[in-house]
C-alpha positions, 0 to 999 in steps of 0.5 A: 212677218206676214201670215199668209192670206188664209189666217186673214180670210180666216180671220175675217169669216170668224168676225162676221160670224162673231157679229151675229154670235149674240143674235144666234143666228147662222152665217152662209158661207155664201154671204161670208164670201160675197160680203167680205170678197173671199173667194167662196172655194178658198173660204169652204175649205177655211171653214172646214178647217175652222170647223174640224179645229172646234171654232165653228160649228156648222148646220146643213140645209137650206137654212144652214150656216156656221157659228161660233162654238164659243164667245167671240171674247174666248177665242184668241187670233192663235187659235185661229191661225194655228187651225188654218195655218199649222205651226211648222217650225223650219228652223235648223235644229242641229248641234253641229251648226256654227254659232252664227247659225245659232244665233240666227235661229235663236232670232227666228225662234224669240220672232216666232214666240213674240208673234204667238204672244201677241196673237194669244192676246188679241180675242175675237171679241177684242176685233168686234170691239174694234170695228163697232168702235170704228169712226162713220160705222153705221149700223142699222137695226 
């Protein structure tokens, strides 16, 4: 399964804020964009989202920026996704199907759940933990 290329730069604006979250300091959106390649339309739109979802809290001004609304350690990727891409559940939902449509929804179904679990188990935090983690990162104070 592939989530669409919404949730990653989602994703990847929720880190870079992440990275900054214990400094306090606010994040351009024009930096998130030039820094990490997302499209800077596609990204306001993004944060918007994030932003209406209660991920992010945004600042207007010359100094403005966005932030986390909470630690990187209690936001999960789920909630991330679920704010940028909705759940929309195209699964066939009739009794009058044949078991072997049932049985290929139950399949799609259990994918979904599984999908939701695991992204419910993975934090910000979790990812931050990662790239610090990551051999040859360099970081300069």
């Amino acid at each position: 399964m592939q989530l669409p290329i919404k949730a990653h730069y989602a994703t990847v604006a929720m880190l870079a804020m992440a990275a900054e979250y214990d400094a306090g300091k606010l994040v351009a959106a024009r930096e998130i964009a030039a820094q990490h390649s997302v499209p800077s339309q596609f990204l306001v739109q993004i944060l918007q989202q994030l932003r209406a979802a209660g991920l992010v809290q945004s600042i207007r001004g010359s100094s403005g920026g966005f932030r986390l609304s909470k630690s990187p350690s209690q936001t999960t990727l789920s909630e991330i996704v679920e704010a940028v891409c909705p759940a929309n559940s195209g699964i066939i939902s009739s009794d009058n199907v044949s078991a072997i449509q049932q049985t290929a929804c139950q399949l799609w179904a259990d994918m979904e759940r599984r999908e939701r679990e695991f992204l419910q188990s993975i934090t910000v935090g979790d990812l931050l933990d990662r790239v610090y983690s990551a051999p040859g990162t360099m970081f300069y104070i």
